[in-house]
N, C-alpha and C positions, 0 to 999 in steps of 0.2 A: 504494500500500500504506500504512495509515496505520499508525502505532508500536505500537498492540496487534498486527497483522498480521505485522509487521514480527518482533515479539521473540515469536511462537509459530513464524513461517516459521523463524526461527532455532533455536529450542528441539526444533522436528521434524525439523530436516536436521540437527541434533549427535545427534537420538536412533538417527535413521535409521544415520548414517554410523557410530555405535558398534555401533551392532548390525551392521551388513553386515562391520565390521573384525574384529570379534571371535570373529565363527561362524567367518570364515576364515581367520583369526592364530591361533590360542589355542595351538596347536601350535608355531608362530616365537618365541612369547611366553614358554611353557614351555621349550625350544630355548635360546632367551636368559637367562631366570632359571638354567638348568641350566650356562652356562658361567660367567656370575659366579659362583654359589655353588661350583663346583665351583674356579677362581682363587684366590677368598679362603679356601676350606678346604687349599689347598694353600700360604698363605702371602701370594700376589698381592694386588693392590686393582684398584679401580675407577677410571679418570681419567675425568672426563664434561666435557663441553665442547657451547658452541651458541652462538648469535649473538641478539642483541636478546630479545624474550621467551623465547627455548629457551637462552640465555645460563640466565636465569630457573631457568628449568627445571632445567637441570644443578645447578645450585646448591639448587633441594629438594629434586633425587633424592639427594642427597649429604648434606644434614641428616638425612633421613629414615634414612639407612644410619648413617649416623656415631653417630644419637642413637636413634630408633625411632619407627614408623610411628605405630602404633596402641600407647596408652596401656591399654587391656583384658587387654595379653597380658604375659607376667611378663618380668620385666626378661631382660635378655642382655646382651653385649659387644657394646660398638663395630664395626661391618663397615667396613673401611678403605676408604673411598671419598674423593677428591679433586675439587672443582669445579675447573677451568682458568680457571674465569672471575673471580677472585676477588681476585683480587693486584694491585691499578693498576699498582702500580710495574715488576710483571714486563712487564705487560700494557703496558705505554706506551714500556717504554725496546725491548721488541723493535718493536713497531711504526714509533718513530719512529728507530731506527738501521741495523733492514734493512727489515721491511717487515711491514703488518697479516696477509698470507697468513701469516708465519710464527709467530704470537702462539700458535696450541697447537702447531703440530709443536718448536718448540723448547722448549717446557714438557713434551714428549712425550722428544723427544731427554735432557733432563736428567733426567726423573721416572721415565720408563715402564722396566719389565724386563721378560724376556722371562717370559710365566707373570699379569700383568698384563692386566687388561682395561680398551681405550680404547672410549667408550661416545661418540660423535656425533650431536648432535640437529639437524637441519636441518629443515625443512618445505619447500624446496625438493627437496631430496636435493643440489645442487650449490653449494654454500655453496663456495667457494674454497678457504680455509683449514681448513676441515672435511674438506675431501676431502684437501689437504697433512696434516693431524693423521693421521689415515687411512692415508694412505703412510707415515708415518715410521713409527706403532704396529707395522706389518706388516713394516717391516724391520728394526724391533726385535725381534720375537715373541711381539708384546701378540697376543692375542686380540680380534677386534671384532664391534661391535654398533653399527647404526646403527636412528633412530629418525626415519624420513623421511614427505613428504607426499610429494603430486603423483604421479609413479609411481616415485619412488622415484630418478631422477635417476642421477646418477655416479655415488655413492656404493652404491646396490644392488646392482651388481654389486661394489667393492671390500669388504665388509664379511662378514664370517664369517655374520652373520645379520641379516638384514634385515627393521625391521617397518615396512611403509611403508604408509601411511596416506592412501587411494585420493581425494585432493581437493586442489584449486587454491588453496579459502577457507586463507587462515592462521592464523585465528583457530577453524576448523572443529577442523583440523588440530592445533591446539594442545593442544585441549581433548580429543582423545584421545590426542593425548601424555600429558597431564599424569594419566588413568585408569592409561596400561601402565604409566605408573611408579609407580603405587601398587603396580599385581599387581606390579610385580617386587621391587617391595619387601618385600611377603611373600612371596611363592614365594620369592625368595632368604631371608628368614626361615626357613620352614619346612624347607628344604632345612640352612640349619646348625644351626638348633635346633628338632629336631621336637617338631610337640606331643605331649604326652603322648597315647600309646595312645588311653587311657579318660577323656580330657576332653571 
């Protein structure tokens, strides 16, 4: 395969695998925007959390809330959303005192209430500590939302809603990670400040 070959074969298995995700997610998608929005208008936030690139990740879906997506649409308030990935210091002194599985479930333990939505990005679905963050949220009374590859993994089944994202590439995977988190970043938009009627 030579490198033109190479970067359309890519460009058509990211277009392909967005389109086959989205005809049959839009509904989990919806699902999902409707419990955050519905959390944060009752008070709650968002914890987001992931590992290496979906570390990444949690950290823009969380800009994007805290500051605003799209610069077109008229200003709002702040949507309380926290990355887990963000703090070294938190992030170094649990890992090197009891252990890295516990780096978000004890950021969950301290931060999360019940009413609270914990949002886990994995492209495996069985990230370790994702699935620990997972369990604690759930024994708290967080609400969750996981944002998986492959078939969705351990975590599918522990997670209130699952959008799991049908492929092995991680870099596939990524990159419709990084689309739902835009929709949800409107649809949770729209859902607390609708547009006007007649715009």
């Amino acid at each position: 395969m030579t490198p033109t070959e190479r970067i359309l074969h890519a460009v058509e298995t990211g277009i392909e695998l967005k389109r086959r995700f989205f005809s049959a997610q839009s509904t989990e998608i919806l699902r999902a925007a409707t419990v955050m929005g519905q959390a944060v208008q009752k008070g709650g936030k968002l914890l987001i959390f992931g590992n290496g690139g979906s570390a990444a990740d949690a950290q823009h879906f969380a800009a994007e809330l805290v500051h605003r997506l799209d610069h077109t649409r008229p200003e709002r308030p702040g949507i309380p959303a926290l990355a887990l990935t963000t703090d070294s210091s938190t992030l170094t002194a649990i890992a090197n005192d009891a252990s890295f599985l516990q780096v978000y479930s004890r950021q969950i333990n301290a931060l999360g209430r019940a009413g609270d939505v914990a949002v886990g990005i994995s492209t495996s679905g069985t990230s370790k500590n994702i699935v620990e963050a997972i369990r604690q949220a759930r024994t708290q009374g967080l609400a969750t939302v996981g944002l998986l590859g492959n078939d969705g993994g351990t975590l599918r089944d522990l997670v209130d809603v699952a959008l799991v994202v049908p492929h092995t590439n991680t870099p596939r995977v990524q990159e419709v990670h990084l689309l739902i988190e835009h929709l949800l970043c409107e649809l949770i938009e729209d859902f607390l400040f609708p547009p006007e009627q007649n715009s």
